[in-house]
C-alpha positions as semicolon CSV with decimal commas, in nm:
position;residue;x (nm);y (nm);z (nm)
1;X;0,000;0,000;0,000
2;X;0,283;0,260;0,084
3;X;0,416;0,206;-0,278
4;X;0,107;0,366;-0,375
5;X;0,208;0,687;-0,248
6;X;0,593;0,717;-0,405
7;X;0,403;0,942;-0,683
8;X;0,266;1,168;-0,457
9;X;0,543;1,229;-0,245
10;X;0,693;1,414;-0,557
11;X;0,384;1,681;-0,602
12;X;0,266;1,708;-0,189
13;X;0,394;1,953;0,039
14;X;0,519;1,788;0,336
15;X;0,550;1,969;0,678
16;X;0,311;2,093;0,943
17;X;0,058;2,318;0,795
18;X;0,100;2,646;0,862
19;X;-0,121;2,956;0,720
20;X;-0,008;3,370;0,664
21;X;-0,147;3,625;0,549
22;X;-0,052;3,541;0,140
23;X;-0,237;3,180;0,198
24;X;-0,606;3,168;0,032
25;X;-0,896;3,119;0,242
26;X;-0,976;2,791;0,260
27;X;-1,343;2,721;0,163
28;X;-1,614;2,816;0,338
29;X;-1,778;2,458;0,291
30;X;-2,148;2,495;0,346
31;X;-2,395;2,230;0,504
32;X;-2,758;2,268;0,652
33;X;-2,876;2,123;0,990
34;X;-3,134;1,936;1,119
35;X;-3,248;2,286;1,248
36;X;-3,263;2,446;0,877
37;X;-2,929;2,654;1,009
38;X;-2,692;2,739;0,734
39;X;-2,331;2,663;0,864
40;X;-2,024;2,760;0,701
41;X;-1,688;2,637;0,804
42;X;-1,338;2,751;0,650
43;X;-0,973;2,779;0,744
44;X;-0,837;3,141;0,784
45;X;-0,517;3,305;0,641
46;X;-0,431;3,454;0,983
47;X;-0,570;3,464;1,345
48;X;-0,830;3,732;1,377
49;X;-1,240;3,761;1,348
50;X;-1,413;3,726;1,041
51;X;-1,736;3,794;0,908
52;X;-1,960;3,567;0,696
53;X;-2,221;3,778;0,471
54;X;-2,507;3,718;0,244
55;X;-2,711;3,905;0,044
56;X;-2,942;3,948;-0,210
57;X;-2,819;4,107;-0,553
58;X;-2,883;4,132;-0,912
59;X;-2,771;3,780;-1,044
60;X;-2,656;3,739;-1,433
61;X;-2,869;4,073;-1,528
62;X;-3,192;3,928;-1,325
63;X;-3,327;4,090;-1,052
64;X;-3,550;3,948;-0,761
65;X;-3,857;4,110;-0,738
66;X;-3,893;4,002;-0,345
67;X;-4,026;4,228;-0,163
68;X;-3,798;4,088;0,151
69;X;-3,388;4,078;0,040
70;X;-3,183;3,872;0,259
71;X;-2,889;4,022;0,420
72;X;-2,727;3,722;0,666
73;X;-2,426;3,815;0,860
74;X;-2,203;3,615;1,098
75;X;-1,927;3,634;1,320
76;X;-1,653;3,394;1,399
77;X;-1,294;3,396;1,535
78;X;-0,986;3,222;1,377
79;X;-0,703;3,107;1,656
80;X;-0,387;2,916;1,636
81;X;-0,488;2,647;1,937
82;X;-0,826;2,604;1,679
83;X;-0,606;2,569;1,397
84;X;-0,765;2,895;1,237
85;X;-1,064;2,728;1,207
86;X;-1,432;2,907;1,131
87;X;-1,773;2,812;1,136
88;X;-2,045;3,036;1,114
89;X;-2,400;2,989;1,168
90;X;-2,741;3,212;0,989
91;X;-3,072;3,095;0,944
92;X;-3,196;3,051;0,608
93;X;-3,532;3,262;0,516
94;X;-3,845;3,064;0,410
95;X;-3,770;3,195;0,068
96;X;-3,389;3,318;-0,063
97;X;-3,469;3,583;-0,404
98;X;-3,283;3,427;-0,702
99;X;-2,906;3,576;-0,700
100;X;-2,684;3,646;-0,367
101;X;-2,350;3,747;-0,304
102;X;-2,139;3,583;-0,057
103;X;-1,826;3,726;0,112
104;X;-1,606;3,664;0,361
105;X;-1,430;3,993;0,554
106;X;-1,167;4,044;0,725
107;X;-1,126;4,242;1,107
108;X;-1,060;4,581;0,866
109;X;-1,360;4,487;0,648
110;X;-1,189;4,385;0,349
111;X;-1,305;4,076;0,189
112;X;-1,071;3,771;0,163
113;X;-1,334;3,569;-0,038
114;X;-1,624;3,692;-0,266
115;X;-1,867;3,444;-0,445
116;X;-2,181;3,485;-0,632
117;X;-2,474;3,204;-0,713
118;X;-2,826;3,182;-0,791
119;X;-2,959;2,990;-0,437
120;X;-2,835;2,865;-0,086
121;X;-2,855;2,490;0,004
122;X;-3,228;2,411;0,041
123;X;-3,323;2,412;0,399
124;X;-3,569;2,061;0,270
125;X;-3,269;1,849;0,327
126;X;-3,329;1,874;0,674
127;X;-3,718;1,848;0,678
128;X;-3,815;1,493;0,811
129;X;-4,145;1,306;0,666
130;X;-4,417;1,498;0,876
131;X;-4,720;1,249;0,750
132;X;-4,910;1,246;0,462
133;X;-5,299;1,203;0,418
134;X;-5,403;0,926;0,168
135;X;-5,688;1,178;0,069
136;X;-5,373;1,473;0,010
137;X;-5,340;1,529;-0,407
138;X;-5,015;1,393;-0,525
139;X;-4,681;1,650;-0,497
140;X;-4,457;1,685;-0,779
141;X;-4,135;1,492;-0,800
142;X;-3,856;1,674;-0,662
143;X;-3,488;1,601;-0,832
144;X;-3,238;1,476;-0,568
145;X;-2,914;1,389;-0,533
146;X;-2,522;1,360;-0,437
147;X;-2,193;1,369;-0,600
148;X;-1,932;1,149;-0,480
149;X;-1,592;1,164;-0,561
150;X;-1,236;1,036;-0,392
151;X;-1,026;1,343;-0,410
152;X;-0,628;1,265;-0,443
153;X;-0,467;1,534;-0,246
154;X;-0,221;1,495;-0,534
155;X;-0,425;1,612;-0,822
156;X;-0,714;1,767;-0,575
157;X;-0,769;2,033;-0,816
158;X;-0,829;1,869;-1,078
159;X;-1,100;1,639;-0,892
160;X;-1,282;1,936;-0,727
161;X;-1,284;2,062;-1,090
162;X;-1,479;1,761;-1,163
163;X;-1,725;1,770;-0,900
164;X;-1,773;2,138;-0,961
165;X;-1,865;2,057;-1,343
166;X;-2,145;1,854;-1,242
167;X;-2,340;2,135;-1,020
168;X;-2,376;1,928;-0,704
169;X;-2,669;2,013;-0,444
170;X;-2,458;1,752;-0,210
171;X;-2,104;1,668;-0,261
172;X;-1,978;1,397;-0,068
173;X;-1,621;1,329;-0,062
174;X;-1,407;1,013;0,030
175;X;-1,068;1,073;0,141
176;X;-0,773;1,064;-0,093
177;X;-0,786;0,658;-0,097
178;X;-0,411;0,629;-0,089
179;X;-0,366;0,849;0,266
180;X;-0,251;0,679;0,534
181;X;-0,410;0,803;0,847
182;X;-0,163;1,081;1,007
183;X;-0,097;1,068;1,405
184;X;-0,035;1,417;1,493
185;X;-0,233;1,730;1,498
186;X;-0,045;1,898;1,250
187;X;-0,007;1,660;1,025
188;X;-0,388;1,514;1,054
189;X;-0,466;1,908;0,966
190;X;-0,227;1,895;0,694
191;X;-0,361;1,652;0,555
192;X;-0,747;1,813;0,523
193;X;-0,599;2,135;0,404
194;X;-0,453;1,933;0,122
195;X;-0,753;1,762;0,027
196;X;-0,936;2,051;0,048
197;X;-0,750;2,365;-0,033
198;X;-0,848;2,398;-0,419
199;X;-1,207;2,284;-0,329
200;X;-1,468;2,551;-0,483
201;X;-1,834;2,427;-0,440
202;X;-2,046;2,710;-0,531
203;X;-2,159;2,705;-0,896
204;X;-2,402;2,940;-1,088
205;X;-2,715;2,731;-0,975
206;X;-2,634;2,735;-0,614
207;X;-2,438;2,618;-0,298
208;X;-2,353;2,242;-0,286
209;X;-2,330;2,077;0,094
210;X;-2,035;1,947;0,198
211;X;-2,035;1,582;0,381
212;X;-1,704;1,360;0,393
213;X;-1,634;1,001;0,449
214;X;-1,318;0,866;0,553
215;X;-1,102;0,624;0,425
216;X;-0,773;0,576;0,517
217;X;-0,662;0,268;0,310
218;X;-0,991;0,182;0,444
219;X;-0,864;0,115;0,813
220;X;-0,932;0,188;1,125
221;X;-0,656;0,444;1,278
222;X;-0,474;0,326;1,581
223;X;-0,685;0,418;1,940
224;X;-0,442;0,708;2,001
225;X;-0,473;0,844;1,655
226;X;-0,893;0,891;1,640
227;X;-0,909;1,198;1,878
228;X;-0,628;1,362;1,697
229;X;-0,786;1,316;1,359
230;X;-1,149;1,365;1,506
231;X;-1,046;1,740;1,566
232;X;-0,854;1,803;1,273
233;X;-1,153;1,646;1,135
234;X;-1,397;1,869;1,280
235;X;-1,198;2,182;1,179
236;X;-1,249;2,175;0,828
237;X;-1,606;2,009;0,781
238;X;-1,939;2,197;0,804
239;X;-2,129;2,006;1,068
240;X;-2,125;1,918;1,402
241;X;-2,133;1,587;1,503
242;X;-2,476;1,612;1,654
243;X;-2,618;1,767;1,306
244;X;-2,468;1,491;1,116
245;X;-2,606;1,292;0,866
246;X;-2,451;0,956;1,012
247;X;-2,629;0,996;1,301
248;X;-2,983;1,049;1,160
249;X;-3,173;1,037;0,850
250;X;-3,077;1,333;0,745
251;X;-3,103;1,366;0,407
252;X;-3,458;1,274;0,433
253;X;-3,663;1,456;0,208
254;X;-4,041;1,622;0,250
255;X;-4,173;1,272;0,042
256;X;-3,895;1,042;0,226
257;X;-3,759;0,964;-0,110
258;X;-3,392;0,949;-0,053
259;X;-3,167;0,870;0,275
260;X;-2,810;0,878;0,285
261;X;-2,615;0,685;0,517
262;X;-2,276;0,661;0,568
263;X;-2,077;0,370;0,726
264;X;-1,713;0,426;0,826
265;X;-1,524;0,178;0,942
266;X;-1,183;0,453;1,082
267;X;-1,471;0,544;1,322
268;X;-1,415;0,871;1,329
269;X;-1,798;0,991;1,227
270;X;-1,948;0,749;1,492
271;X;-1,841;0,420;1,643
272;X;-1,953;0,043;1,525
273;X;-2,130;0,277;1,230
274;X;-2,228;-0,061;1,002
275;X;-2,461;-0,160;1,311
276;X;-2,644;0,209;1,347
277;X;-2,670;0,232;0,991
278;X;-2,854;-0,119;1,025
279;X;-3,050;0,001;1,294
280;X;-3,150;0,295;1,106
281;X;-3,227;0,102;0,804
282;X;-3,478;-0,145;0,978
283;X;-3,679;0,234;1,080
284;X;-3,647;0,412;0,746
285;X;-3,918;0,518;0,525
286;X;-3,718;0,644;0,263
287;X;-3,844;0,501;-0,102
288;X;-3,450;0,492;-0,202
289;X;-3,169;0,418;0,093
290;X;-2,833;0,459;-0,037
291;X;-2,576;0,335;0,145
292;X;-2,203;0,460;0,153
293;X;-1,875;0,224;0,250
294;X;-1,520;0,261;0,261
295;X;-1,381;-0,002;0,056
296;X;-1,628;-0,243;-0,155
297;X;-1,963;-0,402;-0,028
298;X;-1,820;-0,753;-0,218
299;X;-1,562;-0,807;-0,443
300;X;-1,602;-1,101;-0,687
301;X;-1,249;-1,212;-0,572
302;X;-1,349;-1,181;-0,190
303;X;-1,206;-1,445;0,031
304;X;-1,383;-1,642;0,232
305;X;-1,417;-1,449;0,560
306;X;-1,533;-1,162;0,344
307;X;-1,782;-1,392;0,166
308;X;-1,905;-1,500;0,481
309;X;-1,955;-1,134;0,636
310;X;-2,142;-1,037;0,317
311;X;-2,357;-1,368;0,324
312;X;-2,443;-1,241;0,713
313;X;-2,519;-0,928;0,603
314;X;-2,747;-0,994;0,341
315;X;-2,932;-1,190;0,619
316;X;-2,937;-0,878;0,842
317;X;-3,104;-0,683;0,526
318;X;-3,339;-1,007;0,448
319;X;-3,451;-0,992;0,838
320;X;-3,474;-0,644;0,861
321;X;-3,687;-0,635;0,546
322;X;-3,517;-0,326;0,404
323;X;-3,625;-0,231;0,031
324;X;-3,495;0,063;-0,206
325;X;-3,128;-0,055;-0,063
326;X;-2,890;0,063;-0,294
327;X;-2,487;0,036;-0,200
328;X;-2,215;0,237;-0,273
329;X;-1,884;0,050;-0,243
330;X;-1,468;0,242;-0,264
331;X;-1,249;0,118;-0,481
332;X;-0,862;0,218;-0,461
333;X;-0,836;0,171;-0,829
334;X;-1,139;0,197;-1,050
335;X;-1,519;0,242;-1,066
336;X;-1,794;0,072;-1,216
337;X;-2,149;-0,112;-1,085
338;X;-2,218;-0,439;-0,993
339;X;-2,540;-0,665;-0,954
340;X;-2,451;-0,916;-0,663
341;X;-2,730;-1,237;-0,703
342;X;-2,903;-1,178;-0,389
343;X;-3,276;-1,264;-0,495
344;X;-3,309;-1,572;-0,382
345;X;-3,240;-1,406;-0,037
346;X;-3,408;-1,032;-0,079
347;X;-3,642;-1,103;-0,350
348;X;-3,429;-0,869;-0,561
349;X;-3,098;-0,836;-0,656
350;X;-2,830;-0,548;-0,453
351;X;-2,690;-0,307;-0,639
352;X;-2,316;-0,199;-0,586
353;X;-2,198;0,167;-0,705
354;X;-1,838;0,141;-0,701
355;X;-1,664;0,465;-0,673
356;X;-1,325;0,536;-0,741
357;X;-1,031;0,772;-0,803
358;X;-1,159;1,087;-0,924
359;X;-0,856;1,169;-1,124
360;X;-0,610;0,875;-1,263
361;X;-0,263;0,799;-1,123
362;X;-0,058;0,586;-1,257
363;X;-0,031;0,244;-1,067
364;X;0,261;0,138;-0,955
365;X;0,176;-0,257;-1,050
366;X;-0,108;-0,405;-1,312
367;X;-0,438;-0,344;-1,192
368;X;-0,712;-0,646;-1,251
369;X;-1,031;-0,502;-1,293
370;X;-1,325;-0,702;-1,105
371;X;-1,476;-0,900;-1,334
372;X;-1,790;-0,847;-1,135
373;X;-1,844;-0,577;-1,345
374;X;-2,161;-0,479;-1,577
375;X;-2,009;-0,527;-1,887
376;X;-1,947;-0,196;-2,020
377;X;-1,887;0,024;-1,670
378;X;-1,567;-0,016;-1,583
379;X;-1,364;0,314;-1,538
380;X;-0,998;0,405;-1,408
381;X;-1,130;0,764;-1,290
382;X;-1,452;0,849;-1,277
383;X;-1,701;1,060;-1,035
384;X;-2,043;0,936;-0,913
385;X;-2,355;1,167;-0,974
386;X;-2,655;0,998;-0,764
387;X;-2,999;1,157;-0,883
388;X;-3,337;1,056;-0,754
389;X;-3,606;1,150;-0,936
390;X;-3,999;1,017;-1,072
391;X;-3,982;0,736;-0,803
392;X;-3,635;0,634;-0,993
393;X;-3,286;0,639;-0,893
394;X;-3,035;0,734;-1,155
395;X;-2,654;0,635;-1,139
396;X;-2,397;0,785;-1,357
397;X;-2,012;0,716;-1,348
398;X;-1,874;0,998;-1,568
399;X;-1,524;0,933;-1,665
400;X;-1,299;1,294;-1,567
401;X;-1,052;1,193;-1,841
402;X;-1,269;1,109;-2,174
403;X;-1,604;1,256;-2,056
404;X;-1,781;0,981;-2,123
405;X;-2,086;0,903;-1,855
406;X;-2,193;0,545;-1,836
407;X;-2,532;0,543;-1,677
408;X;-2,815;0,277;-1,460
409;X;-3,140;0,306;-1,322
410;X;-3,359;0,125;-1,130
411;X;-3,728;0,203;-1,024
412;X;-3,860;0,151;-0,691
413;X;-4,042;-0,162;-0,750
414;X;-3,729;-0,299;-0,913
415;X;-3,546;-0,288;-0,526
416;X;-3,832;-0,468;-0,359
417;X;-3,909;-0,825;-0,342
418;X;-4,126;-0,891;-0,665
């Protein structure tokens, strides 16, 4: 695994991270609580206070004719014991007029960051089911979805330039696959500021969310090592750990169509996280639950003790009676989906998303592809755009070298015993 990381140890920095005042902001990364809160978290060129602002303005030669403009300010303070970390908090209006500036300023007033987009994350990501009458007329299908991409600290920009190009409302990214989990403060902050430094989520049709999953080789880190990275951790990412979406259905739309769910085995977002995310399956009411994993779900060349812990969990999903399951599995070195032969079991068959590298390396050995693979989907570098849509959930792996977007779908009645 370390012979993975020879190439990169030509192109990253090394060193403890350290900010001035000729270092970038870095962010602000945006995510909305169970609360409907906007929170905004970002890593500060200096120590000081800085102020987080938003308001409405004329966007691309429109004008909102609202009668109420936003104008959402915020307050935070940047120290060297918090690693110059910032998080602000505003509360989103019922309604945000089409076109608003954001800016970040320093103690003088002069801004360090200035961004404009159309909207601000919708606060109906947060909204849990609240009941609906069988009498009530039908709503309207509402689009829905996530971007998830690996980012190699390596070649970050060019992966962030990849998620950016497919307008994310969600973004969730997996650590640079190839990291090895760092032990110290400064170099477990390093290593975020890396990943994320050249990260630029807000597009002309709004403000994606920011959620992460780690990975680390897909291990768990030592027990001294998880408090260190926990904070570092916590530093850089939008949400607290009681807002989180591992902890909750968060994602849950007004319709329960989509749930995320993340399961991490480092344990950094939440301890024994495969047996929550169980727990929380068995209670959802989701139509679609996807599923994220560090490392694959199954690989076709599994041995058998990871045959056997798939052929237990299957049973878990078969007892629980969970439908609309669909997995999302991390490969080190390529993408592509998979249809495991689980009907006999479920009454329908478990899809695997397998997500990748978001930009290619060379490796440093052949590479067998699984031959598990849907003939057709295999990828070397490729980001995964989620949608849910028309009680349908739409995959597509889009390749970030050739362009090319290999697509699947599967309806609702599809994932349930038939």
């Amino acid at each position: 695994m370390l012979s993975g990381l020879i190439p990169c140890l030509f192109t990253c920095a090394t060193g403890a991270f350290a900010q001035d005042s000729h270092t970038p902001l870095i962010g602000p990364f945006f995510a909305v609580t169970r609360s409907g809160e906007l929170v905004a978290r970002a890593v500060a060129p200096t120590p000081g206070k800085y102020t987080f602002e938003a308001q409405t303005i004329e966007f691309r030669g429109r004008v909102s004719h609202s009668a109420t403009p936003i104008a959402l300010r915020a307050v935070a303070e940047a120290t060297t014991v918090g690693g110059l970390s910032l998080q602000w908090r505003v509360a989103i209006p019922d309604f945000v007029p089409f076109g608003v500036e954001l800016r970040v300023l320093d103690e003088s007033g002069v801004p360090v960051w200035i961004d404009r987009t159309s909207d601000l994350p919708d606060p109906a990501w947060a909204e849990s089911d609240g009941g609906t009458s069988c009498l009530a007329p039908p709503q309207p299908s509402r689009s829905v979805g996530v971007v998830i991409a690996s980012i190699d600290k390596c070649n970050a920009a060019a992966g962030w330039r990849a998620v950016r190009a497919e307008r994310p409302e969600v973004v969730l990214a997996v650590d640079d696959l190839a990291a090895v989990a760092p032990r110290d403060l400064d170099a477990a902050r390093q290593h975020y500021r890396e990943l994320y430094r050249d990260a630029d989520l807000t597009h002309t049709f709004g403000t994606a969310q920011l959620f992460n999953l780690p990975h680390f080789d897909g291990l768990a880190p030592t027990p001294d090592a998880v408090a260190t990275l926990r904070r570092a951790y916590a530093e850089i990412h939008p949400l607290e750990p009681n807002d989180s979406p591992w902890l909750t259905e968060y994602l849950a739309q007004r319709r329960r169509e989509f749930a995320l769910f993340l399961v991490d085995p480092a344990q950094l977002l939440a301890p024994n996280s495969l047996e929550a995310t169980l727990h929380q399956l068995a209670y959802s009411s989701a139509v679609f639950k996807l599923v994220v994993k560090s490392g694959r779900w199954l690989d076709s060349r599994a041995s058998e003790d990871e045959l056997r812990a798939w052929r237990a969990l299957v049973n878990r999903i078969a007892d629980l009676r969970v439908t609309g399951l669909v997995l999302v599995g991390v490969d080190e070195h390529s993408s592509g989906f998979v249809e495991h032969k689980t009907w006999a079991r479920l009454g329908y068959n478990l899809v695997e998303l397998v997500c990748g590298p978001a930009t290619g390396r060379a490796p440093t050995s052949p590479v067998e592809l699984d031959p598990a693979f849907l003939p057709g989907t295999a990828m070397r570098a490729a980001v995964l755009n989620v949608r849910v849509y028309d009680q349908n959930v739409h995959a597509t792996l889009v390749d970030t070298d050739s362009g090319r977007r290999i697509k699947l779908e599967r309806s609702s009645t599809w994932l349930r015993p038939r």
